[in-house]
mmCIF file as gemmi writes it, N, C-alpha and C atoms, coordinates in Angstrom:
data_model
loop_
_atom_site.group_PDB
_atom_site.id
_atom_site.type_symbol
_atom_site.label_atom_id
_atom_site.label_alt_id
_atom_site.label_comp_id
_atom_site.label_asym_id
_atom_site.label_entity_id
_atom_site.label_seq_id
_atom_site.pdbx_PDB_ins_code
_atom_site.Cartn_x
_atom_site.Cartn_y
_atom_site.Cartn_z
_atom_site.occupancy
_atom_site.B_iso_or_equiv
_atom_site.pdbx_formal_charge
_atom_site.auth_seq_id
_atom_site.auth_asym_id
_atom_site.pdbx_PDB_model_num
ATOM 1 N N . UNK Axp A 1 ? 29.33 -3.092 -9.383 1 0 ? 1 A 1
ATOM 2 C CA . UNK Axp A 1 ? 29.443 -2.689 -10.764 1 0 ? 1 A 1
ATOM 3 C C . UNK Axp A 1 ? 28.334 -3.341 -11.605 1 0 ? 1 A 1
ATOM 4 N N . UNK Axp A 2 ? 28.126 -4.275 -11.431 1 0 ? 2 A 1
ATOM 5 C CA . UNK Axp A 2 ? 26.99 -5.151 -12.015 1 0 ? 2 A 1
ATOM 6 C C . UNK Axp A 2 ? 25.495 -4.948 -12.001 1 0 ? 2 A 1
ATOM 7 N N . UNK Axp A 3 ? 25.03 -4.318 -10.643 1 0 ? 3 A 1
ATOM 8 C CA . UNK Axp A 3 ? 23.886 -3.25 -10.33 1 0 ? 3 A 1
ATOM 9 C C . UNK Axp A 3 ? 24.013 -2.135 -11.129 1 0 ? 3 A 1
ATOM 10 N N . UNK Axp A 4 ? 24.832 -1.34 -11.046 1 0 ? 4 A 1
ATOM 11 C CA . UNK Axp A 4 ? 25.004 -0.066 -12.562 1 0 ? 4 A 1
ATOM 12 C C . UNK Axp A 4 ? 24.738 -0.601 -13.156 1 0 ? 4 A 1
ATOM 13 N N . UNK Axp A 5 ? 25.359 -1.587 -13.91 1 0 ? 5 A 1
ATOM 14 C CA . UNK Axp A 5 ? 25.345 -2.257 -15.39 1 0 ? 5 A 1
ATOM 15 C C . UNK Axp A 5 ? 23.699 -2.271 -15.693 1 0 ? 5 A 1
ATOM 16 N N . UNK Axp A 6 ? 23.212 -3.295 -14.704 1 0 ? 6 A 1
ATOM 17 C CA . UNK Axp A 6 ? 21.906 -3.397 -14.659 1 0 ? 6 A 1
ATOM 18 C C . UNK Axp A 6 ? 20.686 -2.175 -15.28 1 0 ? 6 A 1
ATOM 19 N N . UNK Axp A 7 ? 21.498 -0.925 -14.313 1 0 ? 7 A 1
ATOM 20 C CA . UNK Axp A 7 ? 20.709 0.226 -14.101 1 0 ? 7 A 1
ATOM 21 C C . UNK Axp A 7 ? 20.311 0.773 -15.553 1 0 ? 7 A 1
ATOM 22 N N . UNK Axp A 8 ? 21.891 0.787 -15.544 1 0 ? 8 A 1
ATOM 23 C CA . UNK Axp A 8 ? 22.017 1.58 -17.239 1 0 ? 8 A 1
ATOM 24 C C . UNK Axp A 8 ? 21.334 0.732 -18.24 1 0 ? 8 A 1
ATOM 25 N N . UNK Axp A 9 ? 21.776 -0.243 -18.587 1 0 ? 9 A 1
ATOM 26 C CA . UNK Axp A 9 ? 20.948 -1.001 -19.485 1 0 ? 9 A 1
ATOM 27 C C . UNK Axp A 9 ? 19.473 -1.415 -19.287 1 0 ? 9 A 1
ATOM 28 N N . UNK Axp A 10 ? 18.761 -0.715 -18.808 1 0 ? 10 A 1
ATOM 29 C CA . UNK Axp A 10 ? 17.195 -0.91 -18.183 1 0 ? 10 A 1
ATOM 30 C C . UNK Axp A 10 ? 16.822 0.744 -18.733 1 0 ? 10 A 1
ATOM 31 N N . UNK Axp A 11 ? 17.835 1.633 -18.127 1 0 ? 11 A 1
ATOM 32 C CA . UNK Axp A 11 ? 17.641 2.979 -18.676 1 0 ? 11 A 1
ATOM 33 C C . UNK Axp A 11 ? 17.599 3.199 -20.185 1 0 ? 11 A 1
ATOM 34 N N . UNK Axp A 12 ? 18.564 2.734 -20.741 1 0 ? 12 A 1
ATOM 35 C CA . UNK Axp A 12 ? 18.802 2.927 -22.078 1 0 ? 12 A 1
ATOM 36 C C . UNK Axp A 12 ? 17.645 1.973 -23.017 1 0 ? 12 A 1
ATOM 37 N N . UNK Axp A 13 ? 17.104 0.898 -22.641 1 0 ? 13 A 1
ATOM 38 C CA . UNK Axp A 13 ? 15.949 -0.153 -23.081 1 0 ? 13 A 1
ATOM 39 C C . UNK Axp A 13 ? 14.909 0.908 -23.064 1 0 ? 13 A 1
ATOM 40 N N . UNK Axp A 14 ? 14.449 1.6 -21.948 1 0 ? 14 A 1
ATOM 41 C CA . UNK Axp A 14 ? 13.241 2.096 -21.845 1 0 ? 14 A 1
ATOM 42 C C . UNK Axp A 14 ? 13.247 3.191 -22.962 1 0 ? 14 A 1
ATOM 43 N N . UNK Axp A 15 ? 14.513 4.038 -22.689 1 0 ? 15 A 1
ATOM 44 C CA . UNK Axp A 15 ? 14.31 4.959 -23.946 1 0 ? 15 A 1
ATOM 45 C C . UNK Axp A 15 ? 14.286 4.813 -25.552 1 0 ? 15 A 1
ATOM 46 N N . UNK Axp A 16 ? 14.843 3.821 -25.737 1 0 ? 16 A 1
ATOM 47 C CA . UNK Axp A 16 ? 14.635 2.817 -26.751 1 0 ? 16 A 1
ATOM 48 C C . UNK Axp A 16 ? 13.369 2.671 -27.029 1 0 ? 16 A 1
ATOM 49 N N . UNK Axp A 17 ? 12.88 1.583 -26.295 1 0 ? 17 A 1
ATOM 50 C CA . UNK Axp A 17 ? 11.405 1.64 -26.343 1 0 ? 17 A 1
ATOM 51 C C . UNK Axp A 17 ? 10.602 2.566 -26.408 1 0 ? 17 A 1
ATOM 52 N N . UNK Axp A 18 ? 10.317 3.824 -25.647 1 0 ? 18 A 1
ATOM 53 C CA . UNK Axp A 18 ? 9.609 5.093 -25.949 1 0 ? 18 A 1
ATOM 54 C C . UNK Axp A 18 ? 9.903 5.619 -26.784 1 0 ? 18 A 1
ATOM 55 N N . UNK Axp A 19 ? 10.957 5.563 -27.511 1 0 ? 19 A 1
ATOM 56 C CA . UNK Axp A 19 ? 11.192 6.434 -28.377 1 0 ? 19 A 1
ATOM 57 C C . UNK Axp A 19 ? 10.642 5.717 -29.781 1 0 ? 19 A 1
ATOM 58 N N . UNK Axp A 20 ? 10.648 3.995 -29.575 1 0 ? 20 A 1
ATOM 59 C CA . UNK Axp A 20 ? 9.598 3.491 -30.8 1 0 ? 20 A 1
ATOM 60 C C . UNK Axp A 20 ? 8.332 4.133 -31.09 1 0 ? 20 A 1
ATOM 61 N N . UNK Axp A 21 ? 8.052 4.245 -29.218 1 0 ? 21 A 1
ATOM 62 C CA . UNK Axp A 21 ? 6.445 3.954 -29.32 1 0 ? 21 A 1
ATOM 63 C C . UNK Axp A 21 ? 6.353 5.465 -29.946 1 0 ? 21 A 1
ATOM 64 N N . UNK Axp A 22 ? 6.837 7.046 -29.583 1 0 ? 22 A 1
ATOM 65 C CA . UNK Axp A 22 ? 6.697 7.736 -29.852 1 0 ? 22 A 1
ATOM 66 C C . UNK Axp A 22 ? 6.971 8.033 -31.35 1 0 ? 22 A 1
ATOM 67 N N . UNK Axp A 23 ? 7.502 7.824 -32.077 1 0 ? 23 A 1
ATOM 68 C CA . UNK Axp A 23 ? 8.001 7.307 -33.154 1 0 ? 23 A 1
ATOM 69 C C . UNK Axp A 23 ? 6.598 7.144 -34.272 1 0 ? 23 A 1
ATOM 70 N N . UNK Axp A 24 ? 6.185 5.833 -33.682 1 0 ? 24 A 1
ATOM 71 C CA . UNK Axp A 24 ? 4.974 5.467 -34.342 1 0 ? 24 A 1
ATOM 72 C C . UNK Axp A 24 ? 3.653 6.399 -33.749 1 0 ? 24 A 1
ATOM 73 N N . UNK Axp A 25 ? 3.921 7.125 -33.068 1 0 ? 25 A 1
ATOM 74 C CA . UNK Axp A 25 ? 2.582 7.889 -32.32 1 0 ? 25 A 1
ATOM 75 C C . UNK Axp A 25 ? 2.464 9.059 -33.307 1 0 ? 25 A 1
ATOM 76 N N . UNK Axp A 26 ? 3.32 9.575 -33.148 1 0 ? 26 A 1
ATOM 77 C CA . UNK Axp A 26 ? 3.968 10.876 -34.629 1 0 ? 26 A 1
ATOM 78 C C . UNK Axp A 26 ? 3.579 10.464 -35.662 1 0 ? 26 A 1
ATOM 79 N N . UNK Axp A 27 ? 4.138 9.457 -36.375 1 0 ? 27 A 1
ATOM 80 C CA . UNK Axp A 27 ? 3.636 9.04 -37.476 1 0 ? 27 A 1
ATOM 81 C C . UNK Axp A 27 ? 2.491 8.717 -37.747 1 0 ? 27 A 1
ATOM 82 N N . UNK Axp A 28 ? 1.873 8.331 -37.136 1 0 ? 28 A 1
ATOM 83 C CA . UNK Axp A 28 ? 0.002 8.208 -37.112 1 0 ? 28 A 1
ATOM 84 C C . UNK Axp A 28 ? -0.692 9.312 -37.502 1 0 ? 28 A 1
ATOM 85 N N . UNK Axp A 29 ? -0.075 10.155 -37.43 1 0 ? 29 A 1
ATOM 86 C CA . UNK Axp A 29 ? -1.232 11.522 -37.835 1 0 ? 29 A 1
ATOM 87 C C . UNK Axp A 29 ? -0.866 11.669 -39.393 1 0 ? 29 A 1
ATOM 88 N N . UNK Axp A 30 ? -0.064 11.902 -40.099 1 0 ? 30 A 1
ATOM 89 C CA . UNK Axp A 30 ? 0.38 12.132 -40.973 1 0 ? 30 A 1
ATOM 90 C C . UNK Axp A 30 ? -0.336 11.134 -41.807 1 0 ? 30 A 1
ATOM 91 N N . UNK Axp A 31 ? -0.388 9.862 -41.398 1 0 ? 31 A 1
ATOM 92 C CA . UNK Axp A 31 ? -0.834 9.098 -42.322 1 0 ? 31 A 1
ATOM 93 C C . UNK Axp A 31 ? -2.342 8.622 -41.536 1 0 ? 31 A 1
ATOM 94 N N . UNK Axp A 32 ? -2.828 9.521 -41.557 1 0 ? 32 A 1
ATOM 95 C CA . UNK Axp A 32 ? -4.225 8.952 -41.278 1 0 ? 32 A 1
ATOM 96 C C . UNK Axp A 32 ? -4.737 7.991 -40.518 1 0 ? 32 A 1
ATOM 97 N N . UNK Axp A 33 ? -3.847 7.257 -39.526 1 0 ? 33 A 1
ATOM 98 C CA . UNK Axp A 33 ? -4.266 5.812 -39.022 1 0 ? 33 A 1
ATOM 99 C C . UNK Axp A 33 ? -4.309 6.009 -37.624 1 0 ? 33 A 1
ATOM 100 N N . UNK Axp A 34 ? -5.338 5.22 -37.138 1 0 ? 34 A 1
ATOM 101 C CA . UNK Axp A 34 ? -5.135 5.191 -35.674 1 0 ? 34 A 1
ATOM 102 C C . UNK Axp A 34 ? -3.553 5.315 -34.705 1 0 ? 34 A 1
ATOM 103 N N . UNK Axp A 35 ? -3.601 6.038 -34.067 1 0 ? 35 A 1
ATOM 104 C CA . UNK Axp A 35 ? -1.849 5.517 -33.398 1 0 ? 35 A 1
ATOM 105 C C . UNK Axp A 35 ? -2.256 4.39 -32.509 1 0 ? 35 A 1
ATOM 106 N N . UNK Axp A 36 ? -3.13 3.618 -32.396 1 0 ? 36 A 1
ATOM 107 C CA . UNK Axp A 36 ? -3.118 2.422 -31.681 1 0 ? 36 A 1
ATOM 108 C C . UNK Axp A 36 ? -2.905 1.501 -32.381 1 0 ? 36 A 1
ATOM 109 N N . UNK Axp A 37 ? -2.957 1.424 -33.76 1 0 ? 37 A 1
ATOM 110 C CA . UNK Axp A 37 ? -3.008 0.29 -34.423 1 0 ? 37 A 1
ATOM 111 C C . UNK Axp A 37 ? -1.137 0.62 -34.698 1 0 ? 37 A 1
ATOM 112 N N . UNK Axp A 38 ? -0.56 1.518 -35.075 1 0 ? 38 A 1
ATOM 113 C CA . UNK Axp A 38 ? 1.178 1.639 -34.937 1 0 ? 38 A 1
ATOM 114 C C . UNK Axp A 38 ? 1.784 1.609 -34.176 1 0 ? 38 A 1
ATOM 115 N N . UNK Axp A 39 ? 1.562 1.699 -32.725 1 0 ? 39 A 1
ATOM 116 C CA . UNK Axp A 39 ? 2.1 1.713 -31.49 1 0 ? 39 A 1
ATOM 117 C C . UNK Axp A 39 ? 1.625 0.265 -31.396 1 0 ? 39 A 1
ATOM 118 N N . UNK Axp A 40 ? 1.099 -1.073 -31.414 1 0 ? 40 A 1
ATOM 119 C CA . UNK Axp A 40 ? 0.998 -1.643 -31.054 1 0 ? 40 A 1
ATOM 120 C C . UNK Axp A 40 ? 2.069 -2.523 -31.99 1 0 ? 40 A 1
ATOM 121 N N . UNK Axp A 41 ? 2.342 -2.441 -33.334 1 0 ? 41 A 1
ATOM 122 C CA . UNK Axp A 41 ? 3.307 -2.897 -34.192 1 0 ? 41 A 1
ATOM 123 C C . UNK Axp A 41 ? 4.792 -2.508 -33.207 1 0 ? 41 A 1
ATOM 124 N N . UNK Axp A 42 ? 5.265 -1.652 -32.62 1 0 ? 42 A 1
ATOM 125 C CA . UNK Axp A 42 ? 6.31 -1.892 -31.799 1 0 ? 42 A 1
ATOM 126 C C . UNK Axp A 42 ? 6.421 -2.698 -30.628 1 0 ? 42 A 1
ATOM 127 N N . UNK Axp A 43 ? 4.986 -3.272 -30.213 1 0 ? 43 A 1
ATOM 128 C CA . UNK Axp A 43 ? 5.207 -4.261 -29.562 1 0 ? 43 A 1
ATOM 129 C C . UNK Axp A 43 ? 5.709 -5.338 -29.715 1 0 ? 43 A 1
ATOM 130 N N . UNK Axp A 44 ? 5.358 -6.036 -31.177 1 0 ? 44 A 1
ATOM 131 C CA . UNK Axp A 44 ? 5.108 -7.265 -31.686 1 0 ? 44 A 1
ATOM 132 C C . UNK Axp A 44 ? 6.446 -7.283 -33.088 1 0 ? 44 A 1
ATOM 133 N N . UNK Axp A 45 ? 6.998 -5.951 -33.543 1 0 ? 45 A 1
ATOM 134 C CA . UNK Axp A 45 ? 8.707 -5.867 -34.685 1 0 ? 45 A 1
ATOM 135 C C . UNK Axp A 45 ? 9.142 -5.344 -33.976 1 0 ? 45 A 1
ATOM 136 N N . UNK Axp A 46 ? 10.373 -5.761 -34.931 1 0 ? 46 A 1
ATOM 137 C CA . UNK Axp A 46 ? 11.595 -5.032 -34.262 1 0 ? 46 A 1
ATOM 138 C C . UNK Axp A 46 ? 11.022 -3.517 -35.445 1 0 ? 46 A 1
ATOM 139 N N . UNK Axp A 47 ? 12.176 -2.979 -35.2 1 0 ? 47 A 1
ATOM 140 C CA . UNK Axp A 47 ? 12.878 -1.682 -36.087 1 0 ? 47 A 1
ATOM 141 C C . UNK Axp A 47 ? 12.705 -1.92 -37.847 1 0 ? 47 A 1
ATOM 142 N N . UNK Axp A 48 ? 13.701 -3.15 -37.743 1 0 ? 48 A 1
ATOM 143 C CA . UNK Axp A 48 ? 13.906 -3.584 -39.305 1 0 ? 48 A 1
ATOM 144 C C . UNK Axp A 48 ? 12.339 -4.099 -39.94 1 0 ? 48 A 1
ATOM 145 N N . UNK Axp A 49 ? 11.456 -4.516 -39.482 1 0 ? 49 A 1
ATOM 146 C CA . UNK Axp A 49 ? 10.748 -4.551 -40.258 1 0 ? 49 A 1
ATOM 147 C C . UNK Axp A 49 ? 8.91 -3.66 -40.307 1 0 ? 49 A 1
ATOM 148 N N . UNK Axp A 50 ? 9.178 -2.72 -39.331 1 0 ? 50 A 1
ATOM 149 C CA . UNK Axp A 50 ? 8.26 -2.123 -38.754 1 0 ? 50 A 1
ATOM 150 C C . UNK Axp A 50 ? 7.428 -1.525 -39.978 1 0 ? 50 A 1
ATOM 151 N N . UNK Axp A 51 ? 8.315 -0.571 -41.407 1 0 ? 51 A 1
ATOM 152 C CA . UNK Axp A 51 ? 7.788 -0.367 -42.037 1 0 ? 51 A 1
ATOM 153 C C . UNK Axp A 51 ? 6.895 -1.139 -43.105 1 0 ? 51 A 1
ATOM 154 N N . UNK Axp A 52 ? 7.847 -2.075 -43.332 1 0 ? 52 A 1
ATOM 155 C CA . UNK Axp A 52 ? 7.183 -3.534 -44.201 1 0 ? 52 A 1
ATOM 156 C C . UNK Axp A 52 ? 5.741 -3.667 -43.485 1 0 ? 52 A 1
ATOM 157 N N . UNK Axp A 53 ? 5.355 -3.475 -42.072 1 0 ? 53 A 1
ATOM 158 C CA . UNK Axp A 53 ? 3.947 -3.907 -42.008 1 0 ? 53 A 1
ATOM 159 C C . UNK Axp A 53 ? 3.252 -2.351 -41.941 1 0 ? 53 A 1
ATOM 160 N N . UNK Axp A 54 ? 3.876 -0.786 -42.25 1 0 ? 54 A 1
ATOM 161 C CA . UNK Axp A 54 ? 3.193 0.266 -41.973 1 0 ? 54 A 1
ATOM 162 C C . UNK Axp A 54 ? 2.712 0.148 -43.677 1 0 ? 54 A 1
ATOM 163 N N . UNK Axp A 55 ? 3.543 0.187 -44.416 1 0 ? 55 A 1
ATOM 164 C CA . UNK Axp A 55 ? 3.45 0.14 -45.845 1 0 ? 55 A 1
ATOM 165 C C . UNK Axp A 55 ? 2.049 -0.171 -46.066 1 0 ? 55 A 1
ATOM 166 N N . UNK Axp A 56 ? 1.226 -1.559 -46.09 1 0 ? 56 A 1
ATOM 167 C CA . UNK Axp A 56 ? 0.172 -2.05 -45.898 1 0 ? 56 A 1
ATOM 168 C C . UNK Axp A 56 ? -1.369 -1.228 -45.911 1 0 ? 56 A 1
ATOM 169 N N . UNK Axp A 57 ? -1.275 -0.309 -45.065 1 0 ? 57 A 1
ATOM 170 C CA . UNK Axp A 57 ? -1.941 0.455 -44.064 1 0 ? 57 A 1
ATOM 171 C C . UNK Axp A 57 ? -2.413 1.6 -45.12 1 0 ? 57 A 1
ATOM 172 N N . UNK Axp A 58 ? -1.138 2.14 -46.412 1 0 ? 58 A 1
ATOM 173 C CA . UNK Axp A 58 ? -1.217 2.848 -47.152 1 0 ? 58 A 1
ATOM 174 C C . UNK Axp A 58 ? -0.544 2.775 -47.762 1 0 ? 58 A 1
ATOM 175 N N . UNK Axp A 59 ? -1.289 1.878 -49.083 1 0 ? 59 A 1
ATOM 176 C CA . UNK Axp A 59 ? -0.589 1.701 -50.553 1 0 ? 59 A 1
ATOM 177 C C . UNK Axp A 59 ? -0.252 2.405 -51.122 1 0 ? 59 A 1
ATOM 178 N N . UNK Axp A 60 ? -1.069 3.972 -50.9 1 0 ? 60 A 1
ATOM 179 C CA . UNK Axp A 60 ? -0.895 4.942 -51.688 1 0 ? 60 A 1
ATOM 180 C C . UNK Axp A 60 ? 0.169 6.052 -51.563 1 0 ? 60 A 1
ATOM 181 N N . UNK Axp A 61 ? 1.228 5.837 -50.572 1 0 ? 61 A 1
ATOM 182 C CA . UNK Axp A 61 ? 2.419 6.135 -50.112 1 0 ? 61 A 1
ATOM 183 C C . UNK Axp A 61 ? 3.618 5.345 -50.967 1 0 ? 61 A 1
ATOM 184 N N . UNK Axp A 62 ? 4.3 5.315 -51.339 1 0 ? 62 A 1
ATOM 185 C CA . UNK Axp A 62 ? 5.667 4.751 -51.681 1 0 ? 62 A 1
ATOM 186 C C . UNK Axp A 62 ? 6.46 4.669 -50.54 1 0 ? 62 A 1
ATOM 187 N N . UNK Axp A 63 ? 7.451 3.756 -50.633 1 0 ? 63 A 1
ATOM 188 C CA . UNK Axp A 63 ? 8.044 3.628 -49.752 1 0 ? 63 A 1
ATOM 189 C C . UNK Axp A 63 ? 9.07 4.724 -49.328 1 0 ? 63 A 1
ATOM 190 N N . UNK Axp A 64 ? 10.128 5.296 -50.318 1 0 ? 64 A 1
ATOM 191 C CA . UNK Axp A 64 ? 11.086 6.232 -49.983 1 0 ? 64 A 1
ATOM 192 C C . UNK Axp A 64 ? 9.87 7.486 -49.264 1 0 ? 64 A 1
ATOM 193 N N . UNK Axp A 65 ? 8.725 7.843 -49.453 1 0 ? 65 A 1
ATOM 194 C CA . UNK Axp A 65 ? 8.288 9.044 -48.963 1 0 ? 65 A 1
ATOM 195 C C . UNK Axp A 65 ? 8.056 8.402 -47.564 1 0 ? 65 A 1
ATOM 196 N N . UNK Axp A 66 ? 7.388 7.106 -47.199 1 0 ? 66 A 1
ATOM 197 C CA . UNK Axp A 66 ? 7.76 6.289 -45.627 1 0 ? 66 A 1
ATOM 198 C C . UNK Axp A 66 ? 8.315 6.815 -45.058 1 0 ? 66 A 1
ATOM 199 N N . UNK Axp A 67 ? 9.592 6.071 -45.792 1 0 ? 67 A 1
ATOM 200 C CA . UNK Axp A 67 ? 11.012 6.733 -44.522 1 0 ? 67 A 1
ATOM 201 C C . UNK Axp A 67 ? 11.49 7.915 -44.529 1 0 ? 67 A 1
ATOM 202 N N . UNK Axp A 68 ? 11.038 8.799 -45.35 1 0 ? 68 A 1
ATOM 203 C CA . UNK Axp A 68 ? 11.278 10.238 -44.874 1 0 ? 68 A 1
ATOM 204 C C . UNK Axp A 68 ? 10.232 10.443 -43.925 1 0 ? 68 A 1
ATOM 205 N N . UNK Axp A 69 ? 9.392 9.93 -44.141 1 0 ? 69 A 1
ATOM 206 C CA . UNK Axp A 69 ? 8.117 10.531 -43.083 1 0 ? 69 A 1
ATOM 207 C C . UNK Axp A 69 ? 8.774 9.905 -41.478 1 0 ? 69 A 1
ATOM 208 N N . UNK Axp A 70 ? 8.832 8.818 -41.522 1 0 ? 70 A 1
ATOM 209 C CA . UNK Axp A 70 ? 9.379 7.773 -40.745 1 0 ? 70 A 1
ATOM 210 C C . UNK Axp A 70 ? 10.703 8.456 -39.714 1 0 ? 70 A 1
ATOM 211 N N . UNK Axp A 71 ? 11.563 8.247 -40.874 1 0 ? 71 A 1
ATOM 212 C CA . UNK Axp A 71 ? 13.11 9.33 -39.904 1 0 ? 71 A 1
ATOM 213 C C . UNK Axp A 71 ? 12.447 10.952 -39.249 1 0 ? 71 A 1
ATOM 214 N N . UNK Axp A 72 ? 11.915 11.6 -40.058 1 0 ? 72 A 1
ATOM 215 C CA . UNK Axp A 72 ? 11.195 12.814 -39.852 1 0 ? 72 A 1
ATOM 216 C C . UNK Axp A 72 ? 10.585 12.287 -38.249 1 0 ? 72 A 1
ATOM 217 N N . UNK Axp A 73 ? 10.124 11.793 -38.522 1 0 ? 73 A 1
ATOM 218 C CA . UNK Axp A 73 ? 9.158 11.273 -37.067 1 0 ? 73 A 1
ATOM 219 C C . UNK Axp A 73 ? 10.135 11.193 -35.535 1 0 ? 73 A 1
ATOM 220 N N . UNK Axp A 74 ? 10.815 10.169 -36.492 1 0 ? 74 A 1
ATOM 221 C CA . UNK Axp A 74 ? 11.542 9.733 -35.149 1 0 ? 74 A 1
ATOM 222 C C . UNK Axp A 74 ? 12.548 10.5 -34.78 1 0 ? 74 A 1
ATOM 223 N N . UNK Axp A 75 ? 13.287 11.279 -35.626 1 0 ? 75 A 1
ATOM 224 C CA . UNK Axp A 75 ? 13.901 13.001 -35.141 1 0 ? 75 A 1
ATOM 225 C C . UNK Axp A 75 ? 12.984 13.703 -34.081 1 0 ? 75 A 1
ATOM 226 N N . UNK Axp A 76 ? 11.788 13.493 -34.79 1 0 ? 76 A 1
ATOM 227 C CA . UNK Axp A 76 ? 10.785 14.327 -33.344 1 0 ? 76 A 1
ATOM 228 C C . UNK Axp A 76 ? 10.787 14.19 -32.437 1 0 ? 76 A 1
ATOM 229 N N . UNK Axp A 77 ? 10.46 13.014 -32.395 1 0 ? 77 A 1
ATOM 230 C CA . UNK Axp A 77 ? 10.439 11.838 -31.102 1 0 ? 77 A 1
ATOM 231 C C . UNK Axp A 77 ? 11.352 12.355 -30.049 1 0 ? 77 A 1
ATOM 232 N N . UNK Axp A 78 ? 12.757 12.29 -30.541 1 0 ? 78 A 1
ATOM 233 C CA . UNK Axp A 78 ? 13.99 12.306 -29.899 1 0 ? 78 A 1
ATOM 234 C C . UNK Axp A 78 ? 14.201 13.377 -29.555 1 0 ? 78 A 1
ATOM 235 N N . UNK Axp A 79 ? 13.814 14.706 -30.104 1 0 ? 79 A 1
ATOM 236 C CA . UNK Axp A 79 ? 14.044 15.738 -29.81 1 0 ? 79 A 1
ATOM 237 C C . UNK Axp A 79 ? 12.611 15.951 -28.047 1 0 ? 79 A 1
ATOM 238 N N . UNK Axp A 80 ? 11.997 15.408 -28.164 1 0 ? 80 A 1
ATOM 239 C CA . UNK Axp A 80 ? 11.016 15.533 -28.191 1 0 ? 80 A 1
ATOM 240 C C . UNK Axp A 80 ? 11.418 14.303 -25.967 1 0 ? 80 A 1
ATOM 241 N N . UNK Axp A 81 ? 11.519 13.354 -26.315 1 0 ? 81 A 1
ATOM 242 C CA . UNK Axp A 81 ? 11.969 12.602 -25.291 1 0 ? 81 A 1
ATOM 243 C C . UNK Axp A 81 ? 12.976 13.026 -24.57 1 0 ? 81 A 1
ATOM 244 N N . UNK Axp A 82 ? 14.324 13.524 -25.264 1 0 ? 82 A 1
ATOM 245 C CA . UNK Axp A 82 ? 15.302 14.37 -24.809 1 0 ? 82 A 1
ATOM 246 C C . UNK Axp A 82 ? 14.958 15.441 -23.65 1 0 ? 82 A 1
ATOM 247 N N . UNK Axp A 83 ? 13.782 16.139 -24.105 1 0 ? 83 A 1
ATOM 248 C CA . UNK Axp A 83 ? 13.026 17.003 -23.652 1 0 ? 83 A 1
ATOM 249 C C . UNK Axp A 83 ? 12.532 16.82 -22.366 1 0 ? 83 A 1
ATOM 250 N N . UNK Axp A 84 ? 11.643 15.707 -22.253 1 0 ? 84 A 1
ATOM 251 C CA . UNK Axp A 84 ? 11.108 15.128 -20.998 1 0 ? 84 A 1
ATOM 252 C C . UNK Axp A 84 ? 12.036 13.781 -20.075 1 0 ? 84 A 1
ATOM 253 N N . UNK Axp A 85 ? 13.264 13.701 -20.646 1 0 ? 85 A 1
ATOM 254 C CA . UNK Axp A 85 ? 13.627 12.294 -19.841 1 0 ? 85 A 1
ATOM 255 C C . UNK Axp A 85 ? 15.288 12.837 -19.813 1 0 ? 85 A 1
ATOM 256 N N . UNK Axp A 86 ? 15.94 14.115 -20.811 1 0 ? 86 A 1
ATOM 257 C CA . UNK Axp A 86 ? 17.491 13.841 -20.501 1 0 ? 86 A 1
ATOM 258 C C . UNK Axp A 86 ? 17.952 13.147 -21.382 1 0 ? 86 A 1
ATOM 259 N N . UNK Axp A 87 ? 19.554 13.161 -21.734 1 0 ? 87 A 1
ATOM 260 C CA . UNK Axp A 87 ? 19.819 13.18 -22.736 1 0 ? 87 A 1
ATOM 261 C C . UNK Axp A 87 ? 20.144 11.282 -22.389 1 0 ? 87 A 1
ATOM 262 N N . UNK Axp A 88 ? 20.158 10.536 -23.269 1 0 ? 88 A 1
ATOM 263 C CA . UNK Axp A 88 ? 20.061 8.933 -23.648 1 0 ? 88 A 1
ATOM 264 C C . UNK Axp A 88 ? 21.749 8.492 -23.503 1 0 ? 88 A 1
ATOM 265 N N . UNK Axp A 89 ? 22.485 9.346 -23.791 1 0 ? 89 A 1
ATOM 266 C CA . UNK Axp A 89 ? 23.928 9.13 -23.239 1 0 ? 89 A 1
ATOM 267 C C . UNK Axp A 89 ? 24.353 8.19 -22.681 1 0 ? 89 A 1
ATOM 268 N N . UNK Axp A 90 ? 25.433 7.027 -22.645 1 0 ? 90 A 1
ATOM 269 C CA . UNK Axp A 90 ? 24.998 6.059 -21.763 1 0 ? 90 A 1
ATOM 270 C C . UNK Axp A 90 ? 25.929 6.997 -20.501 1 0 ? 90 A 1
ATOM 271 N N . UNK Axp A 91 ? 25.993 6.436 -19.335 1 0 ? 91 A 1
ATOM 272 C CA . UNK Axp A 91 ? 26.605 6.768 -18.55 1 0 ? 91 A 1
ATOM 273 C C . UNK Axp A 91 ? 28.071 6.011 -18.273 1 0 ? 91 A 1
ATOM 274 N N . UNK Axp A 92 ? 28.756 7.02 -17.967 1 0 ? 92 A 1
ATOM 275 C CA . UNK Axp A 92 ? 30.271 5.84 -17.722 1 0 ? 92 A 1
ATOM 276 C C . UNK Axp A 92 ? 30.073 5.083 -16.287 1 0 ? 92 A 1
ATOM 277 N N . UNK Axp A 93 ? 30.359 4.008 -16.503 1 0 ? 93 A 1
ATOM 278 C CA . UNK Axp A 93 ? 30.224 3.346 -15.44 1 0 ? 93 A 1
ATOM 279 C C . UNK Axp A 93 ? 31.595 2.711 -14.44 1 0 ? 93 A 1
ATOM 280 N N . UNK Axp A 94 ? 32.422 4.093 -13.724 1 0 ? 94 A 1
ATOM 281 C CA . UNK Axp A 94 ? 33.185 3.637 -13.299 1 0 ? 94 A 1
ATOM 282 C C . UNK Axp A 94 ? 33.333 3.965 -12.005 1 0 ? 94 A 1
């Protein structure tokens, strides 16, 4: 049971993770910036403060239009990962 456990929670991390990185890959176009320089910010924040350092990048954005751009994004993402990897579901593990 503990090997599942393992499994799943390694599964569910990765999609997690891709779905940052994709996240910030999306969002890069919209706002003009390299996606290397935003994809590399999910290396180094979490979630909670990811925008606090995108903000920066472009003053000339407000923040509420961010996180619409931001959620917008990461809807993509997901639709988008769903697509190529299956649905993120955890699995029952019994």
């Amino acid at each position: 049971m503990l090997k599942k456990q393992e499994v799943e929670s390694a599964r569910l991390a990765d999609f997690e993770f891709r779905l940052r990185a994709r996240t910030m890959k999306l969002l890069a176009a919209p706002l003009d910036i390299e996606p290397a320089i935003l994809i590399a910010l999910v290396a180094r924040h979490g979630d909670d403060v990811l925008l606090d350092h995108v903000a920066p990048l472009r003053p000339d954005i407000d923040i509420p239009a961010l996180q619409a751009m931001f959620d917008a994004c990461r809807a993509e993402a997901r639709v988008q990962l769903i697509g190529e990897l299956g649905d993120p579901s955890p699995h029952r593990l019994a």
